[in-house]
Residue, then its C-alpha position, 0 to 999 in steps of 0.5 A: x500500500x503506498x499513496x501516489x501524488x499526481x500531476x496537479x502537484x506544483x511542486x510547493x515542497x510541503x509534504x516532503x519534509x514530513x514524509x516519516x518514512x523518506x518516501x517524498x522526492x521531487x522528482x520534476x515537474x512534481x514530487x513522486x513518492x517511491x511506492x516501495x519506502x511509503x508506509x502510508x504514515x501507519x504506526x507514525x500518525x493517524x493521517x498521512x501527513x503528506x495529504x493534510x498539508x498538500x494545498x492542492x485539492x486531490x493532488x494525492x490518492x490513497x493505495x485505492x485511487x481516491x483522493x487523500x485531500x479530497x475537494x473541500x478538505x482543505x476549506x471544510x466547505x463542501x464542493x457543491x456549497x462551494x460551486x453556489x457561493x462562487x456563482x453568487x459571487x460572480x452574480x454581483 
């Protein structure tokens, strides 16, 4: 099992530095994790570490696909909400 970051990755170097296993390395024109050395921060914290600080909505997935940092995770406003609070701005 293993998280992988994907190509919307901006290569902002916040995950890298709390990696506990070393996993994270940049790799250009994003940071890749070596699927061999992740642990997915399991024994070391209850959350990967490197999805609760990417900034980038959906930027990493888990060992299934699904995204770590799901749209909404960052703001706590869910992604519909959000879509409605952007229409009624772009309204004014």
């Amino acid at each position: 099992m293993a998280y992988k970051i994907i190509e919307s990755c901006v290569n902002c170097w916040a995950c890298e530095p709390l990696c506990p296993s070393d996993a994270i390395y940049e790799a250009k024109p994003t940071f890749l994790i070596n699927q061999k050395k992740c642990t997915e921060c399991d024994g070391d914290f209850m959350v990967a570490q490197c999805a609760s600080i990417c900034p980038i909505e959906g930027a990493i997935l888990d060992s299934y696909g699904e995204s770590a940092n799901p749209a909404g995770s960052l703001t706590g406003i869910p992604p519909e909400r959000m879509a409605e609070a952007m229409a009624e701005i772009q309204a004014r």
